[in-house]
C-alpha positions in Angstrom: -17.5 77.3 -12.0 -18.6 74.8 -9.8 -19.4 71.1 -10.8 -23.1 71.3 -11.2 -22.6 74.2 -13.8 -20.2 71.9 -15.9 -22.2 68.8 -15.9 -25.2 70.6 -16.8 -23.1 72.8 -19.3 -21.9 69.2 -20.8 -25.4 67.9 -21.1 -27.2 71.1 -23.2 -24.3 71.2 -25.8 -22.6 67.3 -26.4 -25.0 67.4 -29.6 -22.9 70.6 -30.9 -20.1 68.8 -30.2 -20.4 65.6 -31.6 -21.7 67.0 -34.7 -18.4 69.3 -34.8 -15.8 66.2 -34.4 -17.3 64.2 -37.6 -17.1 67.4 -39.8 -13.3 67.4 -39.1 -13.0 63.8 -39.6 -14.4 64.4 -43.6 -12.8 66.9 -44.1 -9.5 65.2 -43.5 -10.9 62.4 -45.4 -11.8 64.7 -48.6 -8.3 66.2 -48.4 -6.8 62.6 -48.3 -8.5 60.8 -51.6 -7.4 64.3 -53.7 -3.6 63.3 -52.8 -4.1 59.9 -54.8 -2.1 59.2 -58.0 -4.2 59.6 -61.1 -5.4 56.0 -62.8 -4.1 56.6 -66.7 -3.1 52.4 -67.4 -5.5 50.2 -70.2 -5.8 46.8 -69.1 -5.4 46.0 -73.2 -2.0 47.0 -72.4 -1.2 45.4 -69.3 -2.2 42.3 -70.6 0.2 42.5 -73.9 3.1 42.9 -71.4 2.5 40.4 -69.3 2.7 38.1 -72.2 5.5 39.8 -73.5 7.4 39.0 -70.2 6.3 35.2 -70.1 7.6 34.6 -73.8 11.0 36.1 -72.3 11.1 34.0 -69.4 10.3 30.7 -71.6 13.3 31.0 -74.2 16.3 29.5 -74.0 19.0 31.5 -73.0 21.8 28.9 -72.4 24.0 29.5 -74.6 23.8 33.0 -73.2 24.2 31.9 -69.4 26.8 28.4 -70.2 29.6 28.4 -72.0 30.7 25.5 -74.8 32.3 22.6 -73.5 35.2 21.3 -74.9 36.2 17.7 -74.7 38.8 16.9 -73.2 41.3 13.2 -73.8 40.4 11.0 -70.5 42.4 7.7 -70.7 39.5 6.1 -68.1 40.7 2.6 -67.7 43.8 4.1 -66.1 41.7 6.4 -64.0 39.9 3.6 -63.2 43.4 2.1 -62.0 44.3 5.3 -60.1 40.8 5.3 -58.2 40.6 1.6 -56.8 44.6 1.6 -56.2 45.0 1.6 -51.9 46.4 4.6 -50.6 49.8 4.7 -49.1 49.6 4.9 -45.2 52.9 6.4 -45.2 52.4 9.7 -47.3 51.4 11.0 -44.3 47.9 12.6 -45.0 46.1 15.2 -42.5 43.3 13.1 -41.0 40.5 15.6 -41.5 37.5 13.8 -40.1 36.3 10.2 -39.8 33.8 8.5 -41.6 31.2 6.6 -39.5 29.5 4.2 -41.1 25.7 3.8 -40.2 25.2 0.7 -38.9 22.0 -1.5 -40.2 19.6 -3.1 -37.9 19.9 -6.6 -39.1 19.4 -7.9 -35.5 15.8 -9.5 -37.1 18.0 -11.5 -39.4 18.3 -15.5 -39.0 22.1 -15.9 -38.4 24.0 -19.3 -38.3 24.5 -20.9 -34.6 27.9 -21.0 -33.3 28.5 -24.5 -32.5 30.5 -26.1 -30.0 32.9 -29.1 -30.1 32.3 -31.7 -27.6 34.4 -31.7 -24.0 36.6 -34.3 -22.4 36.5 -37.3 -24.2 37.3 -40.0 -22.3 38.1 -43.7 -23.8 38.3 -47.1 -21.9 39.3 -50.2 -22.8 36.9 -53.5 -22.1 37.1 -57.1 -22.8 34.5 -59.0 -21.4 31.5 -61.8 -22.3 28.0 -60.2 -24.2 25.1 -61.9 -25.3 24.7 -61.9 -29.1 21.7 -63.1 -31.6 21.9 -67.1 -32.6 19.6 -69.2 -34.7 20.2 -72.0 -33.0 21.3 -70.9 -29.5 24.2 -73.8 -29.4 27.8 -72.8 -28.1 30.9 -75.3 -27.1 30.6 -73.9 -23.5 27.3 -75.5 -22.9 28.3 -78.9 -24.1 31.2 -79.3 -21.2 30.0 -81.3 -18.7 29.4 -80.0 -14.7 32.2 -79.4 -12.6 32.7 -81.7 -9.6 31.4 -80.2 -6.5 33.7 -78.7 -3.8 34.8 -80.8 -0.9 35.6 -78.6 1.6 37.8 -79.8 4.8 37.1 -78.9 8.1 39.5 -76.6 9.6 40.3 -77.3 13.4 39.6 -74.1 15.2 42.2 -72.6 17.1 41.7 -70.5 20.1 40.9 -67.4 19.6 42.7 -64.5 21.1 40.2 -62.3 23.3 40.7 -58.6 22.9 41.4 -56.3 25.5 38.2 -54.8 25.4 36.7 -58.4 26.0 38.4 -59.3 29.0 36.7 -60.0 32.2 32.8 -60.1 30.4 32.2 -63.6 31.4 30.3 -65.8 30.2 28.6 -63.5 27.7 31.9 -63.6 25.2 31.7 -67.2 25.2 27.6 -67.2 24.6 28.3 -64.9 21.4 30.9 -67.3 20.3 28.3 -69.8 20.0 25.8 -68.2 18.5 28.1 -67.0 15.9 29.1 -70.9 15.3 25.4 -71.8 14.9 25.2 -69.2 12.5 27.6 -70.4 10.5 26.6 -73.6 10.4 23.1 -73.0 9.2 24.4 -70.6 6.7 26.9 -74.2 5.7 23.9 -76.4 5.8 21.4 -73.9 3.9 23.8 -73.3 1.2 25.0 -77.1 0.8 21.2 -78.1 0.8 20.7 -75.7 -2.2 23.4 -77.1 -3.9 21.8 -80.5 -4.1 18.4 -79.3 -4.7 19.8 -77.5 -7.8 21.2 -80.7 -8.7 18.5 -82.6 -8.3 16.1 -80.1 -10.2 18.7 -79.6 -13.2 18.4 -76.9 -15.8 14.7 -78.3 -17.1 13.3 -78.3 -13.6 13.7 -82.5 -13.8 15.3 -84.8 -11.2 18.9 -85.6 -12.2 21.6 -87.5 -10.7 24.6 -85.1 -11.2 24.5 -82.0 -9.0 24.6 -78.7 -11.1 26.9 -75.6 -9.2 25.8 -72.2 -10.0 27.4 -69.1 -9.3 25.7 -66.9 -6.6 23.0 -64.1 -8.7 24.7 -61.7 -6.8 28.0 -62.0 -7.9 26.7 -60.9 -11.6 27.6 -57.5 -11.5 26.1 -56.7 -15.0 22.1 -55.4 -14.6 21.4 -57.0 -18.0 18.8 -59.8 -18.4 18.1 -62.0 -21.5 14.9 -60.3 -23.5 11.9 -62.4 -23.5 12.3 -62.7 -26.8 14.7 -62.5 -29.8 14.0 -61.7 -33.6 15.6 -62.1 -36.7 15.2 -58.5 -38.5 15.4 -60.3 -41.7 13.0 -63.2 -41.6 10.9 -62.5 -38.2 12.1 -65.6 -36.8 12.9 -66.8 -33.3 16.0 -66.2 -32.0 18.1 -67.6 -29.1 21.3 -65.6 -27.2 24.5 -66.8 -26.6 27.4 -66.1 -25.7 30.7 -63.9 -27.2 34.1 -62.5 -25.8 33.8 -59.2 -26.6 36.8 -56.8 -27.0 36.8 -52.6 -27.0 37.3 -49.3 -27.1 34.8 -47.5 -25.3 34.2 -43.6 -25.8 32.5 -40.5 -23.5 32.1 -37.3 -24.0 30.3 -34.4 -22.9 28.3 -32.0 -25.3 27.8 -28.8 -24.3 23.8 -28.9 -25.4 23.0 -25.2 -23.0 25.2 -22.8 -24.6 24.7 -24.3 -28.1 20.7 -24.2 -27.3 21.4 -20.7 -26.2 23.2 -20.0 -29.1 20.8 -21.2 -31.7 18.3 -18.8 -29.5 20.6 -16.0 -30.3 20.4 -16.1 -33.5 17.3 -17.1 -34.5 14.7 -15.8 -31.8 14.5 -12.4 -33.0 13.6 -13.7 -37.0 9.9 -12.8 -38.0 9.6 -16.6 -38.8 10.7 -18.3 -35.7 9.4 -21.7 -35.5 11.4 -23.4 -31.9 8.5 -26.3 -32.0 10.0 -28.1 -34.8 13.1 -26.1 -36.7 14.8 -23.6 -34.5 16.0 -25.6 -31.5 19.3 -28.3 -31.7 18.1 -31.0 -33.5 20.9 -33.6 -33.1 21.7 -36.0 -36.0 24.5 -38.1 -36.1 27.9 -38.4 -34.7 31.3 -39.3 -36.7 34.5 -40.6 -34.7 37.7 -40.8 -35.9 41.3 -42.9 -34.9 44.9 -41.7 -35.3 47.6 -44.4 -34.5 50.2 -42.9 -32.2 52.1 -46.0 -32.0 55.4 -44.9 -33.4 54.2 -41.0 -32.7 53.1 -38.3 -30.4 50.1 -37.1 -30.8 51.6 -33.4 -32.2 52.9 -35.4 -35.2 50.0 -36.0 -36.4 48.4 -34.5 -39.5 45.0 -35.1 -41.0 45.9 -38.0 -42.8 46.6 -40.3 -39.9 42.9 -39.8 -39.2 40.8 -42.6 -40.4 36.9 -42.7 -40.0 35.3 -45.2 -37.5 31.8 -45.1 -38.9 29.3 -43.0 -37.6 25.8 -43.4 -36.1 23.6 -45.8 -38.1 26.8 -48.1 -38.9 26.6 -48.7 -34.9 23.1 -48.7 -34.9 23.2 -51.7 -37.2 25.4 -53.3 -35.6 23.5 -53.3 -32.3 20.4 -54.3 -33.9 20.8 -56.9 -35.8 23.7 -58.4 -33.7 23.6 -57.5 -29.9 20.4 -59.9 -27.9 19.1 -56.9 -26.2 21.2 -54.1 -24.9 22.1 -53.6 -21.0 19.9 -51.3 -18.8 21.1 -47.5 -19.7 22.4 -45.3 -16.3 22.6 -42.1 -17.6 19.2 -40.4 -17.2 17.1 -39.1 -19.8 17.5 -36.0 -19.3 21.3 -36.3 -20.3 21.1 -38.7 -23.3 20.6 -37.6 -26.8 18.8 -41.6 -28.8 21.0 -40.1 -31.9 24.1 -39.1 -30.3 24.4 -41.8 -26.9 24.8 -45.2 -27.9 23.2 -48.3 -26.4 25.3 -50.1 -24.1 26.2 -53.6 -25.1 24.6 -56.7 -23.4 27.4 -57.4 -20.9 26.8 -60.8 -19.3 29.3 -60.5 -16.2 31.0 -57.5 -16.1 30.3 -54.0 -14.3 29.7 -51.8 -17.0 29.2 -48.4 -15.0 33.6 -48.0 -16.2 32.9 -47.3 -19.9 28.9 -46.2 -19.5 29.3 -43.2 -17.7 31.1 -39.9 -17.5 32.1 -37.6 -14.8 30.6 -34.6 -16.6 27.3 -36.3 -16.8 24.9 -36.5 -13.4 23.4 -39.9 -12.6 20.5 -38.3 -11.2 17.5 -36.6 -13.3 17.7 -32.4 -12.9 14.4 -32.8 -11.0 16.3 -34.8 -8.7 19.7 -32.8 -8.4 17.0 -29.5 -7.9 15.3 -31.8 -5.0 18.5 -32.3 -3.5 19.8 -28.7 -3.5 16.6 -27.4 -1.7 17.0 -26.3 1.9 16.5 -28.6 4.4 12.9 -28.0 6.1 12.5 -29.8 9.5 9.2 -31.4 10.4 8.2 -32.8 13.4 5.7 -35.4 12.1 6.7 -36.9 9.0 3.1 -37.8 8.3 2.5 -34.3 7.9 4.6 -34.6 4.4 3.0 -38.1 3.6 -0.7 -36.7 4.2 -0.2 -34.1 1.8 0.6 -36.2 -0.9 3.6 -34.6 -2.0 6.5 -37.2 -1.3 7.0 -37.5 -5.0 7.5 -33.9 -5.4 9.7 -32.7 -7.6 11.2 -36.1 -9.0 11.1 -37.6 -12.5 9.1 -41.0 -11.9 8.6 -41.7 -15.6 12.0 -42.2 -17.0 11.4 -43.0 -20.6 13.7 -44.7 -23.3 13.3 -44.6 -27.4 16.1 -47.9 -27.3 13.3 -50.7 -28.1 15.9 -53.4 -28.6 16.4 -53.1 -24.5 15.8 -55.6 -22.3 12.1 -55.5 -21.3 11.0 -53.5 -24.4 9.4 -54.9 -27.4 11.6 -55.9 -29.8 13.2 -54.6 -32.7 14.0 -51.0 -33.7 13.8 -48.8 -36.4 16.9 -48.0 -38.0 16.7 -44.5 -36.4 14.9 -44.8 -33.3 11.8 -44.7 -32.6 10.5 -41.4 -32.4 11.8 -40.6 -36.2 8.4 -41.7 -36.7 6.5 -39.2 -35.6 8.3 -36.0 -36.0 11.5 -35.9 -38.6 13.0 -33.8 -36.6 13.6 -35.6 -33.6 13.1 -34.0 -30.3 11.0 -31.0 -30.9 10.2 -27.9 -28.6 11.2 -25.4 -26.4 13.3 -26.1 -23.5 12.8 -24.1 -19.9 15.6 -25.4 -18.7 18.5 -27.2 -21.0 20.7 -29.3 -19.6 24.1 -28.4 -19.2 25.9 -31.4 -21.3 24.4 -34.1 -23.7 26.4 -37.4 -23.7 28.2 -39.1 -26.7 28.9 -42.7 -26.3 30.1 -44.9 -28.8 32.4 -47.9 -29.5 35.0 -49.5 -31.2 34.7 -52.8 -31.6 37.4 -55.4 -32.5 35.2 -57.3 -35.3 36.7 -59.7 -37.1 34.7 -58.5 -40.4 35.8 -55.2 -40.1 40.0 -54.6 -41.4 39.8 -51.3 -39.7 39.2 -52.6 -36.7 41.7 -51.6 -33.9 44.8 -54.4 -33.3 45.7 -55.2 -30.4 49.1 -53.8 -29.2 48.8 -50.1 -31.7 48.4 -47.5 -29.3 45.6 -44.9 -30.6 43.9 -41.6 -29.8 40.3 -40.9 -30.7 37.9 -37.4 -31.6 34.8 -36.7 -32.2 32.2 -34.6 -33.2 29.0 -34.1 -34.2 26.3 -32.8 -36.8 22.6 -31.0 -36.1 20.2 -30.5 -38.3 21.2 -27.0 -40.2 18.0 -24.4 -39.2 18.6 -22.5 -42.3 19.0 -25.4 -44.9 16.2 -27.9 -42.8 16.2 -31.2 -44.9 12.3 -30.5 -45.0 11.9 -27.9 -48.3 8.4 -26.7 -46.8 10.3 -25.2 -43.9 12.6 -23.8 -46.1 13.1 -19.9 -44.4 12.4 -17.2 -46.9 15.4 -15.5 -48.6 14.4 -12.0 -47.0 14.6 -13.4 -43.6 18.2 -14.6 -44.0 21.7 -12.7 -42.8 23.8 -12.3 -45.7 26.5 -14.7 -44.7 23.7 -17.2 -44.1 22.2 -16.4 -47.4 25.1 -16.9 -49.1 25.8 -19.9 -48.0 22.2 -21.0 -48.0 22.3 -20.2 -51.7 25.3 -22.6 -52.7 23.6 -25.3 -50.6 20.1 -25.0 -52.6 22.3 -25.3 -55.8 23.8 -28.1 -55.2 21.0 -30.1 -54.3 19.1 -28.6 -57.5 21.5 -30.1 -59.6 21.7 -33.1 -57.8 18.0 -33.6 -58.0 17.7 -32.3 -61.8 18.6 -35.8 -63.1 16.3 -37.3 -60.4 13.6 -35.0 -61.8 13.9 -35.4 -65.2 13.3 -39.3 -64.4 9.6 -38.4 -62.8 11.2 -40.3 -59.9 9.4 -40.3 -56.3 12.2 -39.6 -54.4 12.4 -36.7 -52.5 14.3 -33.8 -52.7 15.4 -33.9 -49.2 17.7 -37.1 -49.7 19.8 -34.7 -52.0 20.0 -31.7 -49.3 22.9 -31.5 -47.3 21.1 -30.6 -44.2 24.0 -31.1 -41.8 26.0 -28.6 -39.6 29.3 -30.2 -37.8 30.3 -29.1 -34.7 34.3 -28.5 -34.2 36.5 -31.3 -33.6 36.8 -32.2 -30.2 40.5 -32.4 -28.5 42.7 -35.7 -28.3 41.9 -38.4 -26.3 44.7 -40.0 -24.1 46.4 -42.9 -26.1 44.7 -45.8 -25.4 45.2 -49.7 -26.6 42.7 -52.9 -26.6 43.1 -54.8 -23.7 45.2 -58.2 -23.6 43.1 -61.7 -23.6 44.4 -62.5 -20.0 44.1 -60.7 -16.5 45.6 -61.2 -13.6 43.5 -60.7 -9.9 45.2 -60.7 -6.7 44.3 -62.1 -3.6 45.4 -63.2 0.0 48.8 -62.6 0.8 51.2 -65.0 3.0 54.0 -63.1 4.8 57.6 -64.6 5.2 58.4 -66.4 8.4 60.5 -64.1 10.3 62.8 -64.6 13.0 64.9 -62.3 14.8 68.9 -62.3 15.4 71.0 -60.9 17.8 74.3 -59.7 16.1 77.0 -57.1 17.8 73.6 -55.9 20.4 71.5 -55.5 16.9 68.3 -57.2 16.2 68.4 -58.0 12.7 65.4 -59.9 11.1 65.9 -62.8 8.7 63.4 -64.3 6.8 62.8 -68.2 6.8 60.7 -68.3 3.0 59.4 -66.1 0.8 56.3 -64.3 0.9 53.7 -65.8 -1.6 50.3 -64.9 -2.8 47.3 -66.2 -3.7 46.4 -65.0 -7.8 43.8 -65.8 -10.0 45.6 -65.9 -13.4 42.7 -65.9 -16.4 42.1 -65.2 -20.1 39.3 -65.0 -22.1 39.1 -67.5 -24.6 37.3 -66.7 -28.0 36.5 -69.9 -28.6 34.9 -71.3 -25.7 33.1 -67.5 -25.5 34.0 -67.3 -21.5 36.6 -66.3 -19.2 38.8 -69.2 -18.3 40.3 -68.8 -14.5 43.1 -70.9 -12.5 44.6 -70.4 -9.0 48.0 -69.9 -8.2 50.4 -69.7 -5.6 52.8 -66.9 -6.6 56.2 -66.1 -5.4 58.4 -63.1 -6.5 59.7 -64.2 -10.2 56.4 -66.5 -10.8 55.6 -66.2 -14.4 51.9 -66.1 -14.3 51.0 -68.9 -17.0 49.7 -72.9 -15.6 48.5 -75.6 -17.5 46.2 -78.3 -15.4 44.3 -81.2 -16.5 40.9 -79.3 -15.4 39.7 -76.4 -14.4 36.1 -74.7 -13.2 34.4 -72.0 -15.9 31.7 -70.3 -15.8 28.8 -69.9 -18.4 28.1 -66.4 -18.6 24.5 -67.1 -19.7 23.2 -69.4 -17.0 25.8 -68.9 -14.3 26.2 -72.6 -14.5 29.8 -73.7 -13.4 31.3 -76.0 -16.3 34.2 -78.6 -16.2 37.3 -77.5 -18.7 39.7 -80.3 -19.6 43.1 -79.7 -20.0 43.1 -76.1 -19.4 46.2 -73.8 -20.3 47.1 -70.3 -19.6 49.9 -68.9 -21.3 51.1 -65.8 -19.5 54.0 -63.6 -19.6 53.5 -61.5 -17.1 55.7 -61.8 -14.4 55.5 -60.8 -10.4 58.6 -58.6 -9.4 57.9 -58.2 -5.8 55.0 -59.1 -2.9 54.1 -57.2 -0.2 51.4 -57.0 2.6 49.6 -60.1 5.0 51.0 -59.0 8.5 48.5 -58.5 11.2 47.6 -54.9 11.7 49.4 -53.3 14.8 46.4 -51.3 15.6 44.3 -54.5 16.9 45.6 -57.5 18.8 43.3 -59.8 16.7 44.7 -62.1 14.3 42.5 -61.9 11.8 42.8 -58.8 10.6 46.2 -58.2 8.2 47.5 -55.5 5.7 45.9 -55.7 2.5 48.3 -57.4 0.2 49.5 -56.4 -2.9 51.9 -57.4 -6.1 53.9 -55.7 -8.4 53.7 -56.9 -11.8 55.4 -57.2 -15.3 53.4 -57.6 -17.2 52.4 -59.1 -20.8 52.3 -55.5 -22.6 55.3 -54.5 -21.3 53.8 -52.0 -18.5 54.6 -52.3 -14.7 51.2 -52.9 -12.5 50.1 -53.0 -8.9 47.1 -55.5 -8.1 45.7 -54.9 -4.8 44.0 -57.0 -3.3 41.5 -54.5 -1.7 40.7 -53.8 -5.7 40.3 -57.3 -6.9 38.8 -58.7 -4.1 35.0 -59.5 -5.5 36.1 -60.5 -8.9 39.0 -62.4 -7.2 36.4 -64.1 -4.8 34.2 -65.0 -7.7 36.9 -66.9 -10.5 38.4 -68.6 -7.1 35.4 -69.8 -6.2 36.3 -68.7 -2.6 32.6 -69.1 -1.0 32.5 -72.2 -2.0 36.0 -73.8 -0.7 34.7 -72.1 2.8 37.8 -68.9 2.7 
């Protein structure tokens, strides 16, 4: 059968065949539903046991299920004893597993800031002439009368001795010569026609008969000035400076303000409640020193006991206010001085005071300037280039600023806590880019006659310090109290004794209905550790001794056995200035003297030359006396140099001295040559 057949086969009977594949289908479907299960439940009856079954499942069936517990004799406070006793490490157990303790994030919690103790403290001893407050201005110095001027003697000149570079230059050598002379004379004649013009002018600016000596400005090596003014704190009236020996103990040190700025943002920065503008930076507060006497011990021998307290911040504060006329330009730059931790230097009248001022851990230069200096080196061709540009001033702190009002130039007066305790009670405030490395604590100890605990002279002590900042979690300010929630708990806990205390310190206050604050009663201080030992140090003596010129032996050679053997004709001597400072007359006192080896250093003359500290005016002392027991051992130096063929030029010389405190000392004469220049009067007698 072919294909066409099929298809058209397939097309006359698919009716037929459809029809013949549903009949199939119902039948199979009839067949299926009479294989079903007959349907012979009520639903009355399926209902009663499904309530039947519910009523089972609710009954109690525990006694059925749990058996009756007996009780049983439990002696629980000596289980209690057997549970919290330790275990033995040495039974031995089988270490099973170790427990891990999950850690809590308490990283958000305000901590306390590690705090550091301060770093090298240095101490100096000073004696020396300040300006201090007077009603009337009078002192037994400026009663003397003036000194008698200075006749100096011509000294015949003796040929000098050409050098061997100079030889054969003709008459050019000579011409310089001359010149030089002419020099000198003007300089003579200048200097003795200011002399008399002083004299004639006087102190008032009047025409006087008796010619006033002064000491050359420039031989003042002290950069204080007298203020414009002086007040009395306690009336408002004028006062007047004069003058005062002053004698010390003068302490540095370096705080290490960076890592205890980084420290405080440690621990606070990540709080919800960080406040850096006025709470949660270093707020410095106050500064307490203390002295051990070492005298008759080493410093390891000492226990807390032989500490004694030598005041603290607004105890020198005081003092320097109400006391001091003025105080001496500062050196340290702002950005290293702390108005609550650095002290004000006192009003030195003569005296360099850089020695006792400064410290070698503390720049002299501002960081803007130190970063200025540490740039690389850019080479211009035309420095008008920089100039046009206007940035010459780049990068360097032109506006030095200074809370100290009591300093010379300022207004005077102070507040009792500086100045800017006005505005803000927290003292500086805000964030710092850049801290600087080291803060610096200065203070003093001051051999006042009011105070018993002042040091004595010949004890031997050793000084430490530290100091307190304002406590970030216990502010003295309640309203910036941080919440409880926000604290660590070691913070809180101490937090919480603090806020105790002052509550029942206040409570009587309160009851009262007084005004006062509650923040006088908080105890809003944090103290830094202790910092280490100073070196023993003592107060100077009253006298000093300053070496000068030095006059070799006369030498002369013999000839003994084909050996030249030198002999000396005289001892060498030396030219001293031998001084003390005398309380009473509020100056140093100097006298000259021609020292041998075994010179005790004292002299007594029937006048000698002082000078006023406060007008540089040179006075006349009558029957002056210097009692001395120092004593020069040996002299050495004053023989020309070998290196030159001139004359004039000689080894620096120097003494060896026993001195008055029992200690052996070198003066050079390269060391005191200004100050030795200056109480010798040197420029003036034409050396």
């Amino acid at each position: 059968m072919d294909s066409n057949k099929i298809k058209e086969l397939a097309i006359k009977h698919v009716e037929k065949v459809i029809l013949a594949i549903f009949a199939v289908v119902s039948a199979f479907l009839v067949y299926q539903a009479t294989q079903l299960p007959e349907f012979t439940q009520e639903p009355t009856r399926l209902r009663d046991d499904a309530t039947r079954v519910k009523n089972e499942v609710d009954d109690d069936h525990t006694d059925a299920i749990i058996p009756e517990r007996e009780a049983l004799a439990i002696d629980i406070v000596e289980r209690t004893k057997r549970t919290i006793k330790p275990v033995d490490i040495k039974i031995g157990y089988t270490q099973v597993g170790t427990w891990k303790e999950i850690p809590r994030n308490e990283s958000f919690k305000r901590r306390d800031p590690e705090l550091f103790a301060p770093l090298k403290l240095k101490m100096n001893s000073v004696i020396g002439t300040m300006a201090i407050r007077s009603k009337d201005g009078v002192y037994s110095l400026a009663e003397l009368e003036p000194a008698d001027p200075i006749v100096v003697e011509e000294k015949k000149e003796r040929p000098r001795r050409s050098s061997r570079r100079g030889r054969g230059m003709g008459s050019d050598e000579g011409m310089y010569d001359e010149m030089s002379g002419m020099m000198g004379m003007e300089e003579d004649m200048s200097g003795m026609m200011g002399m008399e013009m002083s004299g004639m002018m006087g102190t008032e600016g009047s025409m006087a008969g008796a010619a006033v000596r002064r000491l050359d400005p420039n031989y003042k090596k002290s950069l204080y000035s007298v203020p414009a003014t002086l007040t009395d704190f306690r009336t408002g009236g004028q006062m007047k400076p004069v003058p005062m020996v002053a004698r010390f103990i003068a302490g540095t040190a370096a705080l290490p303000h960076k890592a205890i700025y980084e420290s405080f943002s440690r621990s606070l920065s990540d709080s919800s409640n960080y406040r850096p503008e006025d709470r949660d930076t270093p707020k410095y507060w106050n500064f307490q020193v203390q002295r051990a006497d070492v005298t008759d011990k080493s410093v390891d021998q000492l226990v807390d006991s032989d500490w004694i307290d030598r005041k603290d911040r607004k105890f020198h504060t005081t003092i320097a206010a109400v006391l001091w006329a003025g105080t001496a330009p500062e050196l340290v730059p702002v950005d290293y001085r702390d108005d609550l931790l650095t002290m004000w230097i006192p009003p030195m009248l003569m005296e360099d005071y850089s020695g006792f001022a400064l410290h070698p851990m503390i720049p002299m230069l501002t960081k803007a300037e130190l970063e200025t200096l540490n740039k690389p080196v850019v080479e211009v061709d035309n420095p008008e280039d920089i100039l046009g540009k206007g940035k010459i001033f780049d990068g360097i702190d032109i506006k030095r600023t200074d809370v100290n009002l009591n300093e010379a130039g300022r207004e005077d007066g102070m507040m009792m806590d500086s100045g800017y305790q006005m505005t803000s009670p927290y003292g500086f405030a805000g964030v710092e880019e850049n801290p600087s490395n080291y803060k610096m604590i200065r203070f003093f100890d001051f051999d006042y006659s009011f105070d018993d605990t002042s040091p004595k002279p010949g004890r031997k002590y050793v000084y430490r310090v530290r100091v307190s900042v304002k406590d970030p979690n216990f502010p003295d300010n309640p309203l910036l109290q941080p919440a409880a929630k926000t604290l660590h708990p070691e913070a809180y806990e101490r937090v919480s004794e603090l806020q105790a205390k002052a509550e029942k310190k206040y409570a009587p206050e309160r009851a009262k209905g007084t005004r006062r604050s509650i923040s006088e009663f908080r105890d809003f201080e944090r103290w830094t550790p202790w910092s280490e030992p100073s070196e023993p140090v003592s107060l100077p003596t009253e006298n000093t001794v300053l070496a000068g010129p030095v006059v070799p032996p006369s030498t002369k050679t013999l000839n003994f056995r084909n050996r030249s053997i030198p002999y000396a004709k005289n001892e060498p001597t030396a030219k001293m200035v031998v001084s003390k400072f005398d309380a009473a007359l509020r100056t140093r006192v100097p006298m000259q003297i021609d020292a041998t080896e075994g010179t005790v250093l004292s002299k007594t003359a029937e006048s000698t030359d002082v000078i006023d500290p406060l007008t540089l005016e040179i006075k006349k002392l009558p029957d002056a006396k210097i009692s001395n027991r120092s004593t020069v051992i040996a002299i050495d130096g004053g023989n020309p140099l070998s290196i030159v063929t001139s004359d004039d030029l000689k080894e620096p010389g120097s003494v060896l001295i026993f001195k008055d405190n029992g200690k052996l000392d070198v003066s050079s004469e390269v060391d005191d040559l200004q100050p030795y220049r200056i109480y010798s009067f040197a420029d003036e007698k034409g050396e």
